[in-house]
C-alpha positions in Angstrom: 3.3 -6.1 9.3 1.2 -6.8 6.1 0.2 -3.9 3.9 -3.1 -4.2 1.0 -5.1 -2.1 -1.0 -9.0 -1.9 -1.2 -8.8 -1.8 -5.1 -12.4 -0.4 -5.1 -11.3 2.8 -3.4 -8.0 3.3 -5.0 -8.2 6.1 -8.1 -4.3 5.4 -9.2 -3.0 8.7 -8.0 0.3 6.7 -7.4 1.2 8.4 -4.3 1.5 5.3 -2.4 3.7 3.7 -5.3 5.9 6.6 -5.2 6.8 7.0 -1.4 7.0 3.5 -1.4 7.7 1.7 -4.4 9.2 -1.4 -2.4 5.5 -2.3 -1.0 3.0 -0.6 -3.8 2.6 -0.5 -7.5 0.6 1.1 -10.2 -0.9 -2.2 -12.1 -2.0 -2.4 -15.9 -5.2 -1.0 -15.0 -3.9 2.1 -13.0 -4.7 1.1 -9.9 -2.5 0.5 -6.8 -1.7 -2.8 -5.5 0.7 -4.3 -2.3 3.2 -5.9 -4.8 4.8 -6.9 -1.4 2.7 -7.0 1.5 5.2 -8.0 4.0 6.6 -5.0 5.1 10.2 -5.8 5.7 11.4 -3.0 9.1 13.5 -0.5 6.4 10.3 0.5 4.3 8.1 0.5 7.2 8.1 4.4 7.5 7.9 5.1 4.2 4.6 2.6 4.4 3.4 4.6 6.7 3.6 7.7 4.8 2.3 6.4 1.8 -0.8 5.1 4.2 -1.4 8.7 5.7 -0.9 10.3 2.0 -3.3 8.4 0.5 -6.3 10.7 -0.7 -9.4 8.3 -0.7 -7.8 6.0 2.3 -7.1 3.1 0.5 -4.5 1.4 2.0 -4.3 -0.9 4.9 -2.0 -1.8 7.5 -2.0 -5.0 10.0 0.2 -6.4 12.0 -1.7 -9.6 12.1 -0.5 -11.6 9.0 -3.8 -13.5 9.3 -6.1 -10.6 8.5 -4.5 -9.6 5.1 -5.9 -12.1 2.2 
């Protein structure tokens, strides 16, 4: 499973960064980013949550490696 962020939707509330700072980070300009988009099986829940917390439904999640660019 791959993890991104649509940059254009994110507003840097940092949710996803903090349930889930192994996948997502705040960058320099306060938005969210996958800093790992491989999801490695012991963060995958906390993925999720971050995913269902998000306020403006931002982030992604595919299990197909080959749709995440």
């Amino acid at each position: 499973m791959r993890a991104m962020v649509i940059r254009s939707r994110c507003i840097g509330c940092g949710l996803c960064a903090r349930t889930c700072p192994a996948v997502f980070e705040i960058d320099d300009r306060e938005r969210a980013r996958a800093a790992n988009k491989l999801i490695f099986t012991e963060h995958e829940s906390a993925c999720r949550e971050a995913f269902a917390l998000c306020p403006v439904e931002a982030i992604r999640i595919v299990a197909d490696p080959a749709m995440v660019t």
